[in-house]
C-alpha positions as CSV (number, residue, x, y, z in Angstrom):
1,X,-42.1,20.6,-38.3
2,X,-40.2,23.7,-39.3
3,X,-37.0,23.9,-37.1
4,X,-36.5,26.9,-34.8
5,X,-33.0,27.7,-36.7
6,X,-35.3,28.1,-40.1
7,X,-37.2,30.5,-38.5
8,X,-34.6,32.9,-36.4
9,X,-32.5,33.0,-40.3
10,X,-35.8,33.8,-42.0
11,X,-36.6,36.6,-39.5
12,X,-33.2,38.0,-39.3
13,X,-32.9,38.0,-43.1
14,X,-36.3,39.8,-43.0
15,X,-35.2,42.2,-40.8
16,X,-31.9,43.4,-42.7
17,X,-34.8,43.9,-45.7
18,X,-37.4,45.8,-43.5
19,X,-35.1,47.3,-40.7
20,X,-38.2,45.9,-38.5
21,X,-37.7,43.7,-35.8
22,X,-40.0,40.7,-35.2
23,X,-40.7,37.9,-32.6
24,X,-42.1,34.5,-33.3
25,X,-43.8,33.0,-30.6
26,X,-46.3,29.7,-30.2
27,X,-50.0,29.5,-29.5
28,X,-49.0,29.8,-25.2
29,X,-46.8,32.6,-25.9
30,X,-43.5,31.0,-25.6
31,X,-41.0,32.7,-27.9
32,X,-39.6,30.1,-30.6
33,X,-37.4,33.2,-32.4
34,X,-36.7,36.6,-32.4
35,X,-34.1,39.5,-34.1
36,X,-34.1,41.5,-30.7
37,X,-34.4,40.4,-26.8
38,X,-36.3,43.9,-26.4
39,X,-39.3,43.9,-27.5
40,X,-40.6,43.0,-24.4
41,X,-43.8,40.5,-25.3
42,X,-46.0,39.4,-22.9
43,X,-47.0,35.7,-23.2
44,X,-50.2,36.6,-21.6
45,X,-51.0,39.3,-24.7
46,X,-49.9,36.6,-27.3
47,X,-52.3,34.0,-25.7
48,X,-55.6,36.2,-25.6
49,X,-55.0,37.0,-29.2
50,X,-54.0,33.3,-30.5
51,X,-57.7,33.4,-29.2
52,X,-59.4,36.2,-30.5
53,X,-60.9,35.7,-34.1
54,X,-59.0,38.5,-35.4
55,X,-55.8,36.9,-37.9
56,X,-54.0,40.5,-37.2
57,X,-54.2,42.8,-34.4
58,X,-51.9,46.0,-33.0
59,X,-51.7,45.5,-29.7
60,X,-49.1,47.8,-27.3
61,X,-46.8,49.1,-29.7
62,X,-46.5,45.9,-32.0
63,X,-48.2,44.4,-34.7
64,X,-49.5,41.0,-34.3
65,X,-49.7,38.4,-36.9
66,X,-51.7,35.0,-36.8
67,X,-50.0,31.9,-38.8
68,X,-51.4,28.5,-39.7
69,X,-50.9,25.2,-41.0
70,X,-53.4,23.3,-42.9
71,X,-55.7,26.1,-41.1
72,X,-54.4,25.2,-37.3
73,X,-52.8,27.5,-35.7
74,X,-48.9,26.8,-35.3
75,X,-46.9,30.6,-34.4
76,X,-47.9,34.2,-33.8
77,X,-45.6,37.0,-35.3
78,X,-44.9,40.3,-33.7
79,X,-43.6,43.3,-36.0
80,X,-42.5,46.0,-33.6
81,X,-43.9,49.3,-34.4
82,X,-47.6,50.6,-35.7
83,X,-48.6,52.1,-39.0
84,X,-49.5,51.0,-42.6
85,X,-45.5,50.4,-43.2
86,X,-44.8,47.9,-40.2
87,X,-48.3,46.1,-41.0
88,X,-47.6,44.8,-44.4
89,X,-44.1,44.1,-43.4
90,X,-45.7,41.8,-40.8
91,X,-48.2,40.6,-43.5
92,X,-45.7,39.6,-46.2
93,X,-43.5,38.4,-42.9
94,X,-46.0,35.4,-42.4
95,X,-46.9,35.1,-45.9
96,X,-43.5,34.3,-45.9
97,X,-43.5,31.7,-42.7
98,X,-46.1,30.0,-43.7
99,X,-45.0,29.2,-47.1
100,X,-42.3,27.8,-45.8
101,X,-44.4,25.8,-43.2
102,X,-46.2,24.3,-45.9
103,X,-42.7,23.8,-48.5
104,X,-41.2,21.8,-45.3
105,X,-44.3,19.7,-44.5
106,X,-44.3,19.0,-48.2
107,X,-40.3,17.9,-48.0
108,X,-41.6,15.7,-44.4
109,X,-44.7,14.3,-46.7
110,X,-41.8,13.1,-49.2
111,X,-38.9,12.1,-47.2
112,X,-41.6,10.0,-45.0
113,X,-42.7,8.4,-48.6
114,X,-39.3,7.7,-49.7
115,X,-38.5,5.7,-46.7
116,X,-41.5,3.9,-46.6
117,X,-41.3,2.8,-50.2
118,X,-37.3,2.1,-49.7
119,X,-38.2,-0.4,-47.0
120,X,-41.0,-2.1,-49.0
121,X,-43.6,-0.4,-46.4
122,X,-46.5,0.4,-49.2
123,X,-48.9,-1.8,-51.0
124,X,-48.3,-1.1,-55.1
125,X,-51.7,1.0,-55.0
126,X,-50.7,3.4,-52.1
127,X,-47.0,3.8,-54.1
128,X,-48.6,5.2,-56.8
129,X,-51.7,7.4,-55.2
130,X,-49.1,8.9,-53.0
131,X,-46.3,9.7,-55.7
132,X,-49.5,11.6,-57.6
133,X,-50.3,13.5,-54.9
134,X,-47.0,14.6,-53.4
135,X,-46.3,15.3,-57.4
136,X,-43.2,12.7,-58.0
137,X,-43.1,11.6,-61.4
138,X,-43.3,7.7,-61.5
139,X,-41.8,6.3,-64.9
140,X,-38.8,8.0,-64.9
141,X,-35.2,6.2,-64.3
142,X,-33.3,6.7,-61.1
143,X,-31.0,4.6,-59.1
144,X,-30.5,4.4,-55.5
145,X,-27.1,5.1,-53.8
146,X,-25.9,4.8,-50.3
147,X,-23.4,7.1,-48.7
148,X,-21.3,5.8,-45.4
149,X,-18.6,7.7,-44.1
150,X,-17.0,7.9,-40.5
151,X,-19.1,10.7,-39.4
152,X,-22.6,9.3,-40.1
153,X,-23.5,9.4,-36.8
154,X,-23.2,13.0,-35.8
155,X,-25.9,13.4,-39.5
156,X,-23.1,15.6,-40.8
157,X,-23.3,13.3,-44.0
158,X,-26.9,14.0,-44.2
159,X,-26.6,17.5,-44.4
160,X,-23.1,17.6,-46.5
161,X,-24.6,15.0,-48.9
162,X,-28.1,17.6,-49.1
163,X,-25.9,20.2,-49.2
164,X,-23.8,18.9,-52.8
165,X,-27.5,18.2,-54.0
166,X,-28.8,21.5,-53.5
167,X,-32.2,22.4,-53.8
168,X,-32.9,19.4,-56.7
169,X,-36.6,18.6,-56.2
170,X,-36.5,15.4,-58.5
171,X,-33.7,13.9,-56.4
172,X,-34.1,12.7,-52.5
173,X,-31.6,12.2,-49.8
174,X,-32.8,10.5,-46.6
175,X,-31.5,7.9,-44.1
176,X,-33.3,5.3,-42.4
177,X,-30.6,4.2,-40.2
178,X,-28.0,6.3,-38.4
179,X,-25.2,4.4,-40.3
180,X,-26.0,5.4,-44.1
181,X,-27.4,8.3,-46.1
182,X,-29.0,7.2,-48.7
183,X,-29.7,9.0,-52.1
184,X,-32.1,8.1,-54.9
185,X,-31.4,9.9,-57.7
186,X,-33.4,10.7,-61.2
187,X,-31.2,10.1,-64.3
188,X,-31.6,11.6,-67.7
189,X,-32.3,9.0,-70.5
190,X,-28.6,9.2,-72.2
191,X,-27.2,8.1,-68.6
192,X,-25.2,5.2,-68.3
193,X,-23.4,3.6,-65.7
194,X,-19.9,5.7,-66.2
195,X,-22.2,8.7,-65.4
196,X,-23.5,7.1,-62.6
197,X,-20.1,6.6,-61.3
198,X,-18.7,10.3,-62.4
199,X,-21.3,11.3,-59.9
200,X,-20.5,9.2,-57.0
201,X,-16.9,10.2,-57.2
202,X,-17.6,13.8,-57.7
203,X,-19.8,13.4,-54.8
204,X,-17.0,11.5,-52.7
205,X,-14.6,14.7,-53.7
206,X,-16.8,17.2,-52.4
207,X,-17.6,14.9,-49.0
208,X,-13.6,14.9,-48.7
209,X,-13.2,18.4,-48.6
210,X,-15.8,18.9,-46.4
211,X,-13.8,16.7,-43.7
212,X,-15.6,13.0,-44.1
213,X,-13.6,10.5,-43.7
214,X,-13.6,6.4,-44.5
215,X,-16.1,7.1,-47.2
216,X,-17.7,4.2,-48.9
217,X,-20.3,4.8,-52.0
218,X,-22.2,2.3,-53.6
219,X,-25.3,2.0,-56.1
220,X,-27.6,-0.4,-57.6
221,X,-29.0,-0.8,-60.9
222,X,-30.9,1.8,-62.5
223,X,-34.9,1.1,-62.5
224,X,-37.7,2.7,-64.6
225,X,-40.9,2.6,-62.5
226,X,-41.1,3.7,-58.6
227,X,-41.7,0.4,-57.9
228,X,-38.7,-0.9,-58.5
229,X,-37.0,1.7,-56.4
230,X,-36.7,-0.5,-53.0
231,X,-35.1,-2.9,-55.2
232,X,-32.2,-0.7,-56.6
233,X,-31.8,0.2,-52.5
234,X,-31.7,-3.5,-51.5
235,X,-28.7,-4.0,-54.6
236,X,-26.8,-1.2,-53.1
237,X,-27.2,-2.0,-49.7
238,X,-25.7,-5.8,-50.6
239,X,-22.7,-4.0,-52.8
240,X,-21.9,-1.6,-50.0
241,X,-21.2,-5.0,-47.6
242,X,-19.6,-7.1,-50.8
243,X,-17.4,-4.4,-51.9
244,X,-16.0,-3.8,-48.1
245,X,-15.3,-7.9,-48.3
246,X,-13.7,-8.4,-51.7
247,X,-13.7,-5.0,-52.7
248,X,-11.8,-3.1,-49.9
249,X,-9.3,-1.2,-52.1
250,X,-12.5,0.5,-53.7
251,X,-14.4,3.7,-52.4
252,X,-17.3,3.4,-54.9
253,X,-18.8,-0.2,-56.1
254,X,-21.7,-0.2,-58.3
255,X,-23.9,-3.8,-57.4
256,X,-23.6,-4.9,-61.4
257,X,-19.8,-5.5,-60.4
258,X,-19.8,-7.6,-57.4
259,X,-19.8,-10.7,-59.6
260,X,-19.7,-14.1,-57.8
261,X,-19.0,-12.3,-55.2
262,X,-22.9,-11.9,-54.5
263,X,-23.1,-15.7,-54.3
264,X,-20.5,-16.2,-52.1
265,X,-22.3,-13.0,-49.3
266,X,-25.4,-14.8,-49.5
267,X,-23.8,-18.3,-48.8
268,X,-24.8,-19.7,-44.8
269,X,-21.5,-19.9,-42.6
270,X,-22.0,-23.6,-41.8
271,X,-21.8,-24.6,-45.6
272,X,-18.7,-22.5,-46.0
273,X,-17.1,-23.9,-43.6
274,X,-17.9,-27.5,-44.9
275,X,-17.2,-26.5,-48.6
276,X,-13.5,-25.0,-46.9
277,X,-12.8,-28.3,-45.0
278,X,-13.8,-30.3,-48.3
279,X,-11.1,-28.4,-50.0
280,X,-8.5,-27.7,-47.9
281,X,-8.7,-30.7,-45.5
282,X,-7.8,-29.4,-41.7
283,X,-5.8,-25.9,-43.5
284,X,-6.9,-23.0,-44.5
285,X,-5.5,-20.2,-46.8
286,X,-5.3,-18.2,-43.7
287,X,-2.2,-20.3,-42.9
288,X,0.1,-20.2,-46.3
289,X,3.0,-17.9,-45.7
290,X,2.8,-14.3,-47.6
291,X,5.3,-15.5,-50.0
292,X,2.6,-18.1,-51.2
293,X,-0.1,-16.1,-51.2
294,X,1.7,-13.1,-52.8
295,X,2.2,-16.0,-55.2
296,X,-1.2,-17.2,-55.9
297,X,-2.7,-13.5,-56.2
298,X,-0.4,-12.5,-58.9
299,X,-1.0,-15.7,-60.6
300,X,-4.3,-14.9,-60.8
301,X,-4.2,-11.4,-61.4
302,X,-2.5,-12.6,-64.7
303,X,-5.1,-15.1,-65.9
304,X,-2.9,-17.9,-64.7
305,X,0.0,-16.9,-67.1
306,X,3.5,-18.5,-65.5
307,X,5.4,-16.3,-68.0
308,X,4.0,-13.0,-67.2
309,X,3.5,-13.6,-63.3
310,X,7.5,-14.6,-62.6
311,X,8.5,-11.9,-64.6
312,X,6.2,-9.4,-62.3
313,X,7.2,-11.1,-59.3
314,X,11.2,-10.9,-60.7
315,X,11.8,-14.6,-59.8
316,X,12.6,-17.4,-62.5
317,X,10.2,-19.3,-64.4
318,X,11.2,-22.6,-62.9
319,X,10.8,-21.2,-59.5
320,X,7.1,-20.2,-60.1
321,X,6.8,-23.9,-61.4
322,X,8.5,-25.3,-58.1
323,X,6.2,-23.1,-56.1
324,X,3.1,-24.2,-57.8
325,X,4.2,-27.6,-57.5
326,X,4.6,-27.4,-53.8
327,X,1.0,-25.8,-53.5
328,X,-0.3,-28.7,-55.3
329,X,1.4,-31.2,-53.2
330,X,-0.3,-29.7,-50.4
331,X,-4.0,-29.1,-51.4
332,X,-4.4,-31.3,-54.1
333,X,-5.0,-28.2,-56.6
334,X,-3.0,-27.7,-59.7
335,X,-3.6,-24.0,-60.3
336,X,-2.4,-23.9,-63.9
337,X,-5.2,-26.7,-64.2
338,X,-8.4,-24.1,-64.8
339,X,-10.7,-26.0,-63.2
340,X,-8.5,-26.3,-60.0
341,X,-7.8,-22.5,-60.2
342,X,-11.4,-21.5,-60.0
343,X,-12.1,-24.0,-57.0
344,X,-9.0,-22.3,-55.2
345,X,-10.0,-18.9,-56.1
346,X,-13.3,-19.5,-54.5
347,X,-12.4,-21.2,-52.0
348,X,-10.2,-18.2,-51.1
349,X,-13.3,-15.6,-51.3
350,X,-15.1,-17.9,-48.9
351,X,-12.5,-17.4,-46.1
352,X,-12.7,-13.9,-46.7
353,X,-15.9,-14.4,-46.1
354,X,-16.2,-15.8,-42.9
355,X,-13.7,-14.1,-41.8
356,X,-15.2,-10.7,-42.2
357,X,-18.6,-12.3,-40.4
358,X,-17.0,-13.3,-38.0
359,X,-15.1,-10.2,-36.9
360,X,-18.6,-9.2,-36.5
361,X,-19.6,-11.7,-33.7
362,X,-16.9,-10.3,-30.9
């Protein structure tokens, strides 16, 4: 359904054309919008006429208009005045309305497909009968992205993210929760991923100056076939969660990047904490001092080089050496030992893992 607001800014836009005023009212009478509180309709008058067989009628002092959809009646318009001038002002007045009744039950019609198809709601025949007749093309690439920001809930993401879109017919912007807005976009055949993410951070620039905070952007992989759309959602939904786990000092993640991390999300809390206690006997990472830890993370961040990683951390090879040592002596790991470096940099993704499910459960 058309909104009221649609309606009063397409009357008042036709009335700085026309100079005319008008009223639109529904099938009881009851005026949904008007450019003056003048004209003085009577809700009896419009009733009779919604009536009447007649699609136009002048009736005291006003022009009356009849408007359909899908040949029921939705709203009667009243142009004030009489005459061959006001009448076809009022006639190209609901032209007017009811295209645009039938251009937003078209947009419903889609956005109502979209989220069906994103939530795995169609059989594979109804995808493709309903794509041909709402005219979406379906062997064309797109990729789904989802949008969250801090002020989700009051939908003015929705309408800033429709907003930066525009009026693109061959991309759709929807939500199916009050927590994410989700877009799923067409892509030329020369786009890659780097374009993919050019556009989610121009799209985070413009939601920034538009007063959104705590934005978080993610995407999936890009598919060929409608399909396969509800499967690029269900990647971006999983990297939007990974990335705010072991991605948190990222804005955009794109799901091709969350790497083992994937695994480790999709891993049952019980086992973690088995596969943590296996490793670590009764400690846990949580408990090494942030001298340690600092420690470890630079370590890794330079492929387990002791060179490079004391001279970043401005302390003395030996002391590195002495610090590993001591880390050994305590978990059993020797983290200039590969295979002992991997188990301890999982292992440290899995705490951060249950720890960020279980801020969840208070």
């Amino acid at each position: 359904m058309i909104s009221n607001q649609i309606l009063q800014n397409t009357i008042e836009g036709l009335k700085g054309i026309a100079r005319v005023e008008f009223c639109v009212m529904d099938v009881d009478g009851k005026e949904v919008a008007a450019t003056s509180a003048n004209m003085n309709i009577n809700a009896g008058t419009v009733s009779e006429f919604a009536k009447s067989p007649a699609d136009s009628q002048e009736i005291q002092g006003c022009q009356y208009f009849k408007i359909f959809d899908e040949q029921q009646l939705e709203y009667v318009l009243a142009a004030a005045g009489v005459g061959e001038d006001v009448y076809m002002v009022g006639k190209m007045a609901a032209f007017q309305i009811q295209n645009l009744l039938v251009a937003y039950k078209e947009r419903f019609d889609k956005d109502n497909f979209i989220k069906n198809l994103l939530l795995d709601n169609l059989l594979l025949i109804d995808i493709y009968s309903r794509a041909k007749k709402l005219h979406i093309q379906t062997d064309v690439k797109r990729v789904v992205m989802i949008v969250e920001t801090d002020n989700n809930k009051e939908n003015n993401a929705l309408e800033a993210v429709r907003t930066y879109y525009g009026n693109n017919s061959k991309d759709f912007i929807t939500a199916v929760d009050e927590n994410s807005v989700i877009v799923v976009k067409e892509l030329p055949e020369t786009d890659s991923s780097k374009e993919i993410e050019k556009a989610a951070a121009s799209m985070e620039n413009f939601l920034l100056k538009e007063g959104m905070t705590d934005i978080h952007i993610s995407y999936g992989t890009v598919v060929k076939e409608i399909k396969e759309v509800s499967r690029s959602y269900k990647e971006a939904k999983m990297a939007l969660d990974v990335g705010k786990i072991f991605f948190d000092d990222r804005n955009i993640i794109a799901y091709s990047e969350l790497g083992i991390g994937r695994l480790i999300y999709q891993l049952p809390i019980p086992l973690c904490k088995m596969f943590i206690k296996e490793i670590f006997g009764g400690k846990s990472p949580d408990d090494f001092d942030e001298e340690t830890l600092a420690t470890i993370n630079k370590f890794f961040e330079n492929s387990l080089n002791v060179s490079e990683t004391s001279r970043q951390l401005f302390i003395h090879r030996n002391t590195l050496v002495y610090r590993l040592d001591k880390l050994q002596k305590s978990t059993g790991l020797d983290l200039r030992v590969f295979e002992d470096a991997i188990t301890f940099r999982i292992a440290l993704m899995v705490v951060k893992y249950m720890n960020y499910m279980e801020s969840f459960e208070y």
